[in-house]
Each structure stands twice: as C-alpha cells, then as structure tokens.
TORDRENNU-317981 format. One record per residue (C-alpha): x, y, z. Coordinates in pm, whole numbers, padded with zeros to 5 digits, always signed. Example, Ala and Ser with C-alpha at 12.3 -4.5 7.8 and 13.67 -1.06 7.14 Angstrom:
REM residues 2
+01230-00450+00780+01367-00106+00714
This chain:
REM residues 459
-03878+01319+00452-03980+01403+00768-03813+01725+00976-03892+01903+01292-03769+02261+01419-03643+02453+01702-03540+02785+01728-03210+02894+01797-03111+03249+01834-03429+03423+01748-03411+03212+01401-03646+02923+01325-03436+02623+01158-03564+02298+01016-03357+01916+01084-03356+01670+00921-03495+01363+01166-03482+01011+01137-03604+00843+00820-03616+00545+00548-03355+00732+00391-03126+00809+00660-02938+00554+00576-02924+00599+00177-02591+00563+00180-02530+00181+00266-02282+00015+00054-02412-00284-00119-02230-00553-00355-02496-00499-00622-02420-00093-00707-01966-00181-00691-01822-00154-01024-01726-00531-01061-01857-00808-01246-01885-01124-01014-02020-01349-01256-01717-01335-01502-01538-01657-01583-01190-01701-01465-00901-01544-01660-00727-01803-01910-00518-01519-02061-00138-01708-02131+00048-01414-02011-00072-01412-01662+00199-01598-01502+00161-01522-01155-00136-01586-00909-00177-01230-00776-00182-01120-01131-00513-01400-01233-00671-01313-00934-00650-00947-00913-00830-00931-01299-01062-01229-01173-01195-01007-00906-01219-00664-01037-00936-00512-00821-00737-00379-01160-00805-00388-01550-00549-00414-01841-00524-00074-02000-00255-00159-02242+00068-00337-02184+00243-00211-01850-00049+00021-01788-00373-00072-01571-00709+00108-01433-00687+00089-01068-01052+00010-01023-01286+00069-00660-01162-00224-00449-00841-00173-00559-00852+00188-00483-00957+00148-00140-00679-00109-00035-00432+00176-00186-00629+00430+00001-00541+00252+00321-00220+00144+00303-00113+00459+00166-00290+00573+00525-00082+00304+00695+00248+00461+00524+00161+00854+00589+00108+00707+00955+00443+00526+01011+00654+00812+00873+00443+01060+01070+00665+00943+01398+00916+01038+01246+00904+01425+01171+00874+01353+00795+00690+01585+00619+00482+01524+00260+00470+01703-00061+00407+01653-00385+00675+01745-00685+00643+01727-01047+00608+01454-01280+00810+01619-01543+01165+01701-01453+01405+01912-01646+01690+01674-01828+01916+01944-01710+01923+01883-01400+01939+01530-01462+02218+01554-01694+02414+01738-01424+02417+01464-01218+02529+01233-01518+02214+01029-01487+02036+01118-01849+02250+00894-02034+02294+00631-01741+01954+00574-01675+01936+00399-02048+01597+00264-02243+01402+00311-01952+01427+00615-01941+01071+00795-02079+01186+01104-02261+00979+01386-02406+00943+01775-02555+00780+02029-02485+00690+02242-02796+00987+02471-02697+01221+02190-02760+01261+02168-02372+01396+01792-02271+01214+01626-01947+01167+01254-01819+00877+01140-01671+00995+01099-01300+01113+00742-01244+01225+00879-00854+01317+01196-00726+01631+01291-00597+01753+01547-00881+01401+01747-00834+01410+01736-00460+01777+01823-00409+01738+02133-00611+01433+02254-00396+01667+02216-00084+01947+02405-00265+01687+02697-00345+01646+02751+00007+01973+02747+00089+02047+03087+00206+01777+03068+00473+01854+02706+00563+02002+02667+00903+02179+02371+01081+01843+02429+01329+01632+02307+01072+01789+02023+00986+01698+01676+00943+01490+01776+00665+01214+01475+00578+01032+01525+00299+00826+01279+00130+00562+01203-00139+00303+00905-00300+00306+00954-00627+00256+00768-01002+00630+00714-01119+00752+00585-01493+01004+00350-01645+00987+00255-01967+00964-00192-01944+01068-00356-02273+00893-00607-02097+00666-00556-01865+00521-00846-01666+00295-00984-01379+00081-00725-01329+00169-00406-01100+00486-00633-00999+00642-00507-01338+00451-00221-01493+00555+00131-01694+00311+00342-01419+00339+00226-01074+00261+00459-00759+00572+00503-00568+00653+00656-00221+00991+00826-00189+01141+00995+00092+01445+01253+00123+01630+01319+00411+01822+01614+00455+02101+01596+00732+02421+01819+00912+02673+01532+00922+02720+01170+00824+02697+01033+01165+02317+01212+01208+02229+01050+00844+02322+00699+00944+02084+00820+01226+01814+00908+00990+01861+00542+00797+01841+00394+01110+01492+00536+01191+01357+00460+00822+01485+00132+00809+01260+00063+01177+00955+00281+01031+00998+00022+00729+00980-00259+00945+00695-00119+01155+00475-00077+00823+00550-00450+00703+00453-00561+01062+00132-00400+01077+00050-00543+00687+00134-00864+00837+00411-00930+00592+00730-01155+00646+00970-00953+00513+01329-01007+00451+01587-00701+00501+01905-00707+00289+02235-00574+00195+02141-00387-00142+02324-00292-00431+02356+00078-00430+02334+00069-00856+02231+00396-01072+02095+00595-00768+02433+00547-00565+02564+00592-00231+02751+00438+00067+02520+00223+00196+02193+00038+00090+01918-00230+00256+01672-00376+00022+01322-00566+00184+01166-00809+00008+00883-01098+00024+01001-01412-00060+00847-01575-00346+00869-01794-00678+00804-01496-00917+01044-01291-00750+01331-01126-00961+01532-01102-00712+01801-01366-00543+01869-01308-00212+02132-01515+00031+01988-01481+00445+02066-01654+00769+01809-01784+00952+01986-01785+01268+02051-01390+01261+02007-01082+01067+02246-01157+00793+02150-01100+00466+02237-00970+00049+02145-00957-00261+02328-01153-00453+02405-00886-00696+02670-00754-00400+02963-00938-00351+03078-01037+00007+03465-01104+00004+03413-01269+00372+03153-01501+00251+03292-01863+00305+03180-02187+00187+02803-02071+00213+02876-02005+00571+02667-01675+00736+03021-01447+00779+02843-01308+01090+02751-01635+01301+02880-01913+01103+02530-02080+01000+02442-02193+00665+02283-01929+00403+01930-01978+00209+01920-01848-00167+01600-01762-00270+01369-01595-00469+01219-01280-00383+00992-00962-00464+01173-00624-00376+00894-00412-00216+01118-00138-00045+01519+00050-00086+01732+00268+00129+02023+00409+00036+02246+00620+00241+02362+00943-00064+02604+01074+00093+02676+01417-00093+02648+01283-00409+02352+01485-00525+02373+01741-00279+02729+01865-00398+02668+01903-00730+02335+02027-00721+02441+02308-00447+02242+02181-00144+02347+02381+00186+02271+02457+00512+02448+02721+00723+02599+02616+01017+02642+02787+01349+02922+02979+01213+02692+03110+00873+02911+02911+00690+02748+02682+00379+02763+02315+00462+02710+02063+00199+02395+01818+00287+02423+01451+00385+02108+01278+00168+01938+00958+00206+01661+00851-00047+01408+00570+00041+01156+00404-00140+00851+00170-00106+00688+00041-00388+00321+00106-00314+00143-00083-00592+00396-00312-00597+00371-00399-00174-00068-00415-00271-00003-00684-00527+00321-00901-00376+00077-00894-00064-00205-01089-00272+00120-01287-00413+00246-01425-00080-00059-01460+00113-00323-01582-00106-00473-01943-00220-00524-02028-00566-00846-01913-00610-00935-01663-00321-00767-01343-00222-00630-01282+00102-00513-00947+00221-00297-00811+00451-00604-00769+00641-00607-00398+00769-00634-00294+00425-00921-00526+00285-01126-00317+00097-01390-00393+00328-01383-00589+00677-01742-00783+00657-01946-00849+00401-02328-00948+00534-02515-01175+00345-02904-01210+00408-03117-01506+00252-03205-01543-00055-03496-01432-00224-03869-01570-00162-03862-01697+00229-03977-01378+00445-03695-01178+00218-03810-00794+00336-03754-00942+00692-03383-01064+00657-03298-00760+00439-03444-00548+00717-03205-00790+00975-02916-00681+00743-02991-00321+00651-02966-00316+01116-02675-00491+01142-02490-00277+00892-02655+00028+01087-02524-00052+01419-02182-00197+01320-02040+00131+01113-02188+00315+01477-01820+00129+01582-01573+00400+01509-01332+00109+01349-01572-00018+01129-01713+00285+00967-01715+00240+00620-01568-00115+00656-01957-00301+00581-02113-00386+00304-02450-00573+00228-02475-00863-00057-02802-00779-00164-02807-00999-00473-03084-01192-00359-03158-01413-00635-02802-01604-00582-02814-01850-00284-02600-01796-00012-02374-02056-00096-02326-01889-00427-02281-01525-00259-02031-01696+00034-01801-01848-00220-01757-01476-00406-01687-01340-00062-01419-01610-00006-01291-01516-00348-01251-01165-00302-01126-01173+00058-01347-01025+00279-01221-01142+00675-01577-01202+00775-01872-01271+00669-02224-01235+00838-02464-01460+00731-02819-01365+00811-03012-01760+00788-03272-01841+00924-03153-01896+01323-03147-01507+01273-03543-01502+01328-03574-01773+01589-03706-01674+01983-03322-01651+02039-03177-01424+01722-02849-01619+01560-02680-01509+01327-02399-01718+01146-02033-01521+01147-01749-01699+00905-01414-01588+01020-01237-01639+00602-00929-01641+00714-00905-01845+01031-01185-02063+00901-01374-02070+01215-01750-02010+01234-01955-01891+01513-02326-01814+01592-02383-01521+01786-02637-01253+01884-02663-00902+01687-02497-00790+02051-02208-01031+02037-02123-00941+01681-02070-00619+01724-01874-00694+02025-01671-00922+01866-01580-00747+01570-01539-00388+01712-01231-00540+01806-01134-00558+01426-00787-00372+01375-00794-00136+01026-00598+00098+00884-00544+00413+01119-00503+00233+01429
C-alpha cells in the first residue's frame, strides 16, 4: 500500500495514493450470490413467466408458500424503483414516514373494518391479550396520528402528504405467481390530508399524474381505470394496470380516448359495448393491478376525530385520499409484460446493473484482457450515471458465448465484450445493445461516450 504525506496545519498526515487495490471494490459476476449454472425451473406451480424466470435467475427464492427471500439483484431493482417512487412524489410536497406493522384492532374495529376485512385478515396477541393485524394498508393508523395533532393543526398546514414503503400482509388461501399474489409484499401508501373536497379532488388529480409520470419513466404501458371503491371506500377510485394473460383483473377501455373500468363497476350508460364517452367500441381484457386511488372523503377522518382548525379556530373534519402502488408487485408484472421466454427484460432504469463486461476467456493473453476490463470498468463508473451500474464477468473458464447468453438471460442492456479487436493497433471493443439487438464496435473513448448517455434511476 503505498501513501505519501503533507502537512496541513502544523500536523503531518499520511494518504492513501494510488494502488492495485484502489479499486478493490469492483463488482464481479463471480463473488454475486446467484447460481448461473442451475437448470431451468420445472416446478408445476409456476404458472406465469415472470414467476420461472425470476427463480431461474436468482432475483427471488421460495421461502414457504406466499413468502420469498428478496435476494441481491432483486434487491437492487427494488432499491431503485423505490428511488424512482420517493422521486416522483417528491414534486409533490409529500412527505415519508414509516408507521407500525402492528395496529391496534381497536381502532380498526371503530371503523367497522375488523370483521369486514374477513380471512385475510392476519390476526394476533400480544401476551396481554391485546388484538392487532399485521398492516394490510394504513389508513386507520395514519388517520389517528393526524387526529393526535389536531389541536395544533391549522388550515395553513394543510394538504398534509404523508407517505411510506413498507412490507404489508394479507393472509392468501391461495397464493400464486410469485410476488403477483403473495402473504408479504412491499407496499407504498400515501395519505393526503385536505381543507375541502374541491382541494382533495385537487390532491387526486396530482397523484393520479405523479402515477403516470412513474409508469412513464419504467417504460410501462399502463392502463388507468374506473375502480371499485370496495372495503377501503370512498367517492371516487382509478385503478392502473398492465395488461396481461395472468392478470386477475378484467378491465373494459377505449382505445380512441381515456375511457375506461373495471368490470367489477357497473356503468348504467354503457350501451351495446359502445365507449359512453365517444361512441367507439370497448376492449375487455386481462390485466395486472399495479396501483389504486381512492378519493375517502371523511369516512375515516370523522370517526377517527381528524381536524384541522380553520381560520376561525374552529375544528374542521379532514377530506382523505389513500393511494397505493404495489411495489413488488410493479418489479415482477414489469418482468411479466416485457420479457421473452427465456431472458429477462427490465424496465431498464432499474436493471440491477446497466453493463455487464465480458473479457476472453481463459488461456489467450488472459491477464491482458482482464487488465482491458478491470480499465473499462474504472473509467465508466468515473460517469456520474453509471456509478455502481458495471460489473465484470470474470468467470473465465466459460467462453464468451456461454457468459453472453447468461447476460441475455438475466437482462443486462449492454454488454461489453472485450475480444480480441480489443488489442489490435486500433483498440475495438464489441458493445451488444440486449435490448435493441444492435451491436457496435467502438473505441474505449466511444464507449464511454456512448453509454454515459444511459438514463438510471435518479435522473
């Protein structure tokens, strides 16, 4: 390890110079927690492709049935599009916390939801005899924080966003397709705390767009809906969704404008199939429900004594809106709706990585093109967007062929292939676009160019 000093303020310090281990912290393929070389799933119950090829590729692991270990690549695509979320409803004044798992059933139980929420429902003791649920959403525990602060809650304040990301629980009889379907899922929900009606249909307004805005930047074609309003109630609701076969949802849309239900709410002015709103024909489909909005109302902030004081120092009942995105569920219908059979393809500013370089195998000058790829990686994570988006396939002893196809497979955008052009009077070196199938060859210089241009999560 090699240092050199200076003095600074009368005081002789040592620093740490350049070195072989500068750089000791380069991610490579052979020191992830995954096991490349497994054969392909042929478990019966995995009905859906996302499900096969998110266990193919090390992204989750059964745990036992509706429960699953969220392992490293799959952690880092939450990572970032729980980044991408936090982001999105930064524009918007809201605010994050984090409440309790457990709530009380008494609170629960005043707003008649204990016994309406049925089976699903997880219930527990503590050793006091104390009845909780494990928190399937929200808006009992949130509600009754507002209503603590109600004395010293003026109309100034208000709207009130508050939000979390956090692991919710419903108790499946059945629980299917993977994080689609599962008793543990990680869940964002949002709370809005407004003086009138009129400024909470404002509030939905801006949600619903900040929705949007987070599908479009995933690079998802979403569907927005008319939703049921169902055990969480309220005036108004919008469900989106990704359409898709496995979907357990039906949903009727117009093509030729923004008309659109769930077929679980009925539409009196609904005509012979006909869009009520421009007279086109309706699609049914299938698809996967991956956000909710629901305009409360004073449902929960009535009984559970949520005011503000007005202008006057009188206590005003809240208006509420609750909205929620299904974050494991939006990382997995993602892989559903955008992948091929056999290869995973992101919404590609949350890859778990953005290039995977792969140097020759081993025997032919070997130190030389890991040395090549240990310098590309060096200058590319210098590109502020690509910091911590590169990582090496050092498993030499596979061929390249061998290493490409498992970077297909797990989705990687591109892929730098270090041949041997990359040591010619002229350095080449071989970059696979995955998912735009193009290939180019290119100097060290016009790599970097190119793919500083990469857009990830946080921009």
């Amino acid at each position: 390890m090699l240092f050199r000093s200076i003095v600074l303020q009368g005081r002789r310090w040592l620093l740490l110079t350049d070195s072989p281990r500068r750089y000791r912290h380069r991610k490579y393929v052979s020191q992830l927690f995954q096991n490349l070389q497994k054969i392909p799933p042929q478990d019966s119950q995995l009905h859906c492709k996302s499900h096969k090829l998110m266990i193919y590729n090390d992204i989750i692991q059964n745990c036992h049935p509706g429960g699953f270990h969220l392992l490293p690549l799959g952690q880092r695509v939450l990572d970032k599009l729980i980044k991408v979320i936090d982001e999105e409803l930064d524009t918007i004044g809201a605010q994050k916390i984090c409440m309790p798992t457990l709530a009380l059933a008494s609170l629960w139980k005043k707003t008649d939801r204990w016994d309406s929420a049925g089976a699903e429902l997880f219930r527990l003791k503590d050793r006091h005899k104390q009845d909780y649920c494990l928190g399937p959403t929200h808006e009992e525990l949130v509600t009754d924080l507002i209503s603590k602060m109600g004395n010293n809650l003026s109309y100034k304040k208000l709207p009130v966003r508050l939000y979390q990301i956090s692991r919710k629980f419903r108790d499946e009889m059945h629980p299917r397709h993977g994080l689609l379907r599962s008793r543990e899922f990680e869940m964002k929900d949002l709370y809005t705390f407004d003086t009138t009606e009129e400024n909470a249909k404002k509030t939905y307004e801006e949600v619903c767009q900040v929705y949007e805005n987070i599908f479009n930047r995933l690079g998802l074609q979403f569907k927005k809906v008319i939703g049921a309003t169902g055990n969480i109630g309220g005036k108004l609701s919008h469900e989106f969704l990704l359409q898709s076969d496995i979907g357990e949802d039906t949903i009727i849309v117009c093509n030729s404008c923004q008309y659109g239900r769930n077929i679980e709410v009925e539409d009196p002015s609904v005509r012979e199939n006909k869009c009520p709103s421009c007279g086109s024909e309706l699609d049914k489909m299938s698809a996967i429900e991956v956000g909710h909005s629901f305009l409360l109302g004073t449902k929960y902030s009535e009984i559970l004594g949520s005011t503000y004081k007005d202008k006057n120092g009188q206590n005003i009942v809240t208006q509420m809106g609750c909205y929620g995105l299904g974050v494991t569920r939006i990382l997995q219908a993602g892989i559903e709706v955008l992948s091929e059979d056999e290869a995973i393809r992101w919404p590609k500013i949350i890859s778990p990585y953005q290039i995977c370089i792969i140097p020759q195998m081993k025997g032919y000058m070997e130190e030389k093109f890991m040395e090549l790829a240990n310098n590309l990686y060096d200058e590319l994570v210098t590109v502020p967007n690509l910091r911590g988006e590169v990582v090496i396939d050092n498993r030499t002893r596979f061929t390249v062929g061998n290493r490409l196809t498992q970077a297909n497979r797990l989705g990687y955008p591109y892929v730098v292939v270090i041949g041997k052009s990359a040591i010619d009077e002229e350095p080449k070196f071989e970059l696979q676009d995955i998912y735009n199938k193009t290939t180019d060859f290119l100097s060290s210089s016009q790599i970097i160019s190119k793919l500083s241009n990469i857009k990830t999560a946080g921009q």
